[in-house]
C-alpha positions in Angstrom: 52.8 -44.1 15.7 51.3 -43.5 12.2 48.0 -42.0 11.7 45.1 -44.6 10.8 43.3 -43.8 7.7 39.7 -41.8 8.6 37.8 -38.9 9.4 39.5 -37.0 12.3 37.0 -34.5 13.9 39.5 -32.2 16.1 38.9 -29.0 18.5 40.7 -26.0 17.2 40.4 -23.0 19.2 41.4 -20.5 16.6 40.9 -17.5 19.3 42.9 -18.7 22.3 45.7 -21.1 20.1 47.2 -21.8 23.7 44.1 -23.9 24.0 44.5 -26.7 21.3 46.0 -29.8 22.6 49.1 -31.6 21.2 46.9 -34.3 20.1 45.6 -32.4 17.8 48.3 -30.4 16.6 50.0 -33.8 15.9 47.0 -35.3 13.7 47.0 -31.9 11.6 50.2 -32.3 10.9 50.2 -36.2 9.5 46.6 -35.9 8.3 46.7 -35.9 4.5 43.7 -32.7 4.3 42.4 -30.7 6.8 38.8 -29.4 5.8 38.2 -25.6 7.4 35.7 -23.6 8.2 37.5 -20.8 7.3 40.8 -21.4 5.7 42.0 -18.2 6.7 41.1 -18.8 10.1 43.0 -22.3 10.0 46.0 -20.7 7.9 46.7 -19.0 11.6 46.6 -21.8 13.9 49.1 -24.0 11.0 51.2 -20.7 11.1 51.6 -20.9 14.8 52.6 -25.1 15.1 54.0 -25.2 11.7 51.3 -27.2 10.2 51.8 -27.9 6.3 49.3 -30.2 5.8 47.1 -28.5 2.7 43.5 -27.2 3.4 40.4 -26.9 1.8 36.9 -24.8 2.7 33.9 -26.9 3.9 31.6 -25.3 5.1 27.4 -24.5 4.9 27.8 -22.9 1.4 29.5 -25.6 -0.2 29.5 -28.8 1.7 26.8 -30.4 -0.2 29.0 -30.1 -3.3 32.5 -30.5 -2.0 31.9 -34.1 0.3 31.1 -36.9 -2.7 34.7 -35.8 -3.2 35.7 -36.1 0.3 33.9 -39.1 0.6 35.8 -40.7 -2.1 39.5 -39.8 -0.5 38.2 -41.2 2.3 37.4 -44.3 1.0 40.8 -44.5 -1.1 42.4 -44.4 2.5 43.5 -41.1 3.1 43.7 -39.3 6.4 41.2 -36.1 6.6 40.9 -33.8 9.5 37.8 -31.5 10.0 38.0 -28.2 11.8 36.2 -25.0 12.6 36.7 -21.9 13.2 36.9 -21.9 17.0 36.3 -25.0 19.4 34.4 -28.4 18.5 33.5 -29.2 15.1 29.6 -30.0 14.6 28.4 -28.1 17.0 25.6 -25.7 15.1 27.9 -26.7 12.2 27.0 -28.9 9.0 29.8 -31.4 9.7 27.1 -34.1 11.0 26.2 -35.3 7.5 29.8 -35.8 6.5 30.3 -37.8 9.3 26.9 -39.7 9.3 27.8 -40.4 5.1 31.3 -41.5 6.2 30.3 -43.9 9.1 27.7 -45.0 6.3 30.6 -46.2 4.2 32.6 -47.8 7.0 34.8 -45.1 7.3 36.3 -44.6 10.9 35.8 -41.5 12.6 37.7 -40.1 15.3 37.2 -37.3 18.1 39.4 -35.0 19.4 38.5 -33.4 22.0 38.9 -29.9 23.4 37.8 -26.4 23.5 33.9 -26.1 23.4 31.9 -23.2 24.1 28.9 -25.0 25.2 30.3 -27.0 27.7 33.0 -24.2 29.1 29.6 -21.9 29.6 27.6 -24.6 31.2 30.3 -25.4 33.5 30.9 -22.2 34.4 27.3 -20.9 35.0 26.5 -22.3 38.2 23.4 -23.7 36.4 22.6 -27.6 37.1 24.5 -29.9 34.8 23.2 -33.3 35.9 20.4 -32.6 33.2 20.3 -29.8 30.2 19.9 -28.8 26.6 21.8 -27.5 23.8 19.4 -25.6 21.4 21.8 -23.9 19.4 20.7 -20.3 17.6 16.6 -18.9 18.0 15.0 -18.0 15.3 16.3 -14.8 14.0 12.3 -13.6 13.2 10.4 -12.1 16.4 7.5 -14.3 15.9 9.1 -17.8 15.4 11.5 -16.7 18.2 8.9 -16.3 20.9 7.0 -19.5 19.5 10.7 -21.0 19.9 11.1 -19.8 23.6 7.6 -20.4 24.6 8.2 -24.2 23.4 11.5 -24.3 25.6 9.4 -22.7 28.3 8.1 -26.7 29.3 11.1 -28.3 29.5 12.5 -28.9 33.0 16.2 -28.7 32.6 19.0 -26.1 32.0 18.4 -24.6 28.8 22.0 -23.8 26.6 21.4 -21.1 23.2 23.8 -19.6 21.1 22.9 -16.3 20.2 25.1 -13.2 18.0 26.0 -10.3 20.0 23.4 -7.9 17.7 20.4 -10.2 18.2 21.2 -10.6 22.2 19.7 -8.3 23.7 16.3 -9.0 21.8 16.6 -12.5 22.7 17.4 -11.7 26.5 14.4 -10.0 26.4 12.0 -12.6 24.3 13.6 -14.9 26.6 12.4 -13.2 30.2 9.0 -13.1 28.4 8.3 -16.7 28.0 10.8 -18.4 30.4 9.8 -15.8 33.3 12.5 -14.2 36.1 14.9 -17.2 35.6 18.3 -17.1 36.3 20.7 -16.6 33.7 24.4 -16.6 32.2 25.9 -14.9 29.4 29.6 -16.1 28.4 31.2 -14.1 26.3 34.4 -15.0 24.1 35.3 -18.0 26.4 39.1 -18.6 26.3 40.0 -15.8 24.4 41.7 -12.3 26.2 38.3 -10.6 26.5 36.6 -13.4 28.0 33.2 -12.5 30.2 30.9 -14.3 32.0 27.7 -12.2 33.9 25.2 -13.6 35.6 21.9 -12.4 37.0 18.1 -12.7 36.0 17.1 -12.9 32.5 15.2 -9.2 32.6 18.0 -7.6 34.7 20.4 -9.0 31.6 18.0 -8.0 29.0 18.3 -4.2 29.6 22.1 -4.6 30.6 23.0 -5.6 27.0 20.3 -3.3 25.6 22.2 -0.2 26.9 25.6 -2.1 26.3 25.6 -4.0 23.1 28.3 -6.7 23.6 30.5 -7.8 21.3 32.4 -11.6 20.3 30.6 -14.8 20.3 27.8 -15.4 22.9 26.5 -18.4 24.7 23.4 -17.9 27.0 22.7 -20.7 29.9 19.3 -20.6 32.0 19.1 -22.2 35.0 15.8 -24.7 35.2 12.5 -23.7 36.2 12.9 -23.3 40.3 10.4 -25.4 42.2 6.9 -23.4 43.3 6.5 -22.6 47.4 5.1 -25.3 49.2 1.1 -24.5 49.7 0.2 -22.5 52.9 -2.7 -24.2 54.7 -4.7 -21.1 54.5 -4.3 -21.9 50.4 -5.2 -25.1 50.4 -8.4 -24.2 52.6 -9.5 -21.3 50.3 -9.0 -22.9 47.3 -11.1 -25.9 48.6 -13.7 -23.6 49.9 -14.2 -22.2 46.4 -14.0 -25.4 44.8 -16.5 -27.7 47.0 -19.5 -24.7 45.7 -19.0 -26.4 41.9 -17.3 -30.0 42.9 -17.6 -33.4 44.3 -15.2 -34.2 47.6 -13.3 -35.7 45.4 -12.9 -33.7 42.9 -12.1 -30.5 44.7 -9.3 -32.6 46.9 -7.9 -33.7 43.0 -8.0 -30.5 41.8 -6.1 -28.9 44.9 -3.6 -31.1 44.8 -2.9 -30.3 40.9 -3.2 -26.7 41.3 -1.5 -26.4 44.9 1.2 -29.8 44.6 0.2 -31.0 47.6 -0.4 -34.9 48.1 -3.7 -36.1 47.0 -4.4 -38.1 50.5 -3.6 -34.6 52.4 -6.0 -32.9 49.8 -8.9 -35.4 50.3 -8.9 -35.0 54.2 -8.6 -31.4 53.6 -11.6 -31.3 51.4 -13.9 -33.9 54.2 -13.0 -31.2 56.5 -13.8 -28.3 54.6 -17.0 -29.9 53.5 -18.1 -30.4 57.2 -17.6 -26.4 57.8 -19.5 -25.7 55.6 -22.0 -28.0 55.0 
């Protein structure tokens, strides 16, 4: 079957080529360009499947003046296939505004799928998947990167970063600061031959990669916030004791029942009680 005209965003994992599917090996292959990354990096994974197809850089540094051209080849019909260096295109990448310019101009873009750092990491973690978020590399200055953290420190689901192996350590660390004793993943070259996954608390796996500086390409997952202990009685009745000096009944039982997260109804009769001890 021949290859539809379009823009064909395909998964090449460069560092484990046992990893790319024949899907895409077939696409490269009929596609009239495939757009790299790196071409060099590319120039392997032809090498290996006997890809001929030509290549051509795009990439940060030169996308904004290399896709009008694109664009136009594109619209003239041809077949163009979109790589990176290793796994899915896009991802902490700027293929997005090629794709968002060629789904402008009717173009029709295809995925295909396969190897993905983010998503091998998260499954592999043991942190919750039903609900988490992919947000890419901190800030490489200390300042914005604690502002960065304490920002993600709100959000209740699994947080996913990409970090470099020289700036891990400090993020680790920045990390245990304003996420707190969470736990914590860090993949390491996933699918290649020196793959590594370790898991443990985030402060625990700051100072192992302070001592050990890692090496390869880095993906960090941290589990979610974990729920607070259910309120003791004695709490509850001590915190309503100290309260009912400076509140109403009311007020008190409200502001229990924020502070402790027990039920507002079981806070109120708390609070009547309380207030007859020591009225």
């Amino acid at each position: 079957m021949a290859l539809e005209p379009g823009l064909y965003v395909a998964a090449t994992p460069i560092g484990n080529l046992k990893d790319v599917t024949f899907r895409v090996i077939e696409t490269l292959k009929e596609a009239d360009l495939i757009l790299c990354e790196d071409t060099r990096q590319t120039a392997k994974l032809c090498a290996a499947y006997g890809i001929k197809t030509p290549r051509a850089p795009y990439h940060e540094h030169n996308a904004e003046k290399a896709r009008p051209a694109i664009l136009a080849r594109l619209e003239n019909g041809e077949r163009v296939c979109l790589v990176s260096d290793a796994g899915t295109p896009l991802i902490s990448d700027p293929g997005y505004k090629l794709v968002r310019e060629a789904r402008d101009r009717g173009v029709r873009v295809t995925p295909l799928p396969g190897a993905s750092a983010l998503i091998a990491a998260l499954s592999a973690s043991g942190a919750p998947t039903d609900r988490f978020l992919f947000l890419g590399f901190p800030p490489a200055k200390a300042g914005a990167r604690r502002a960065f953290f304490e920002a993600a420190a709100r959000i209740e689901a699994t947080l996913v970063f990409y970090e470099s192996a020289a700036r891990l350590a400090e993020s680790l660390a920045a990390m245990a600061q304003a996420l707190g004793d969470r736990r914590a993943a860090v993949a390491r070259e996933l699918t290649k031959l020196h793959e590594e996954i370790a898991e443990d608390r985030l402060p625990a796996l700051a100072a192992r990669y302070a001592e050990t500086p890692p090496k390869g390409e880095i993906v960090v997952v941290v589990h979610p916030p974990e729920p607070a202990a259910p309120a003791e009685a004695g709490d509850v009745e001590a915190f309503l004791r100290r309260a009912l000096g400076e509140m109403s009944v009311k007020d008190a039982a409200a502001a229990a029942a924020d502070a402790l997260g027990v039920a507002r109804k079981e806070a109120y009769a708390a609070a009547l009680k309380v207030k007859e001890e020591i009225s």
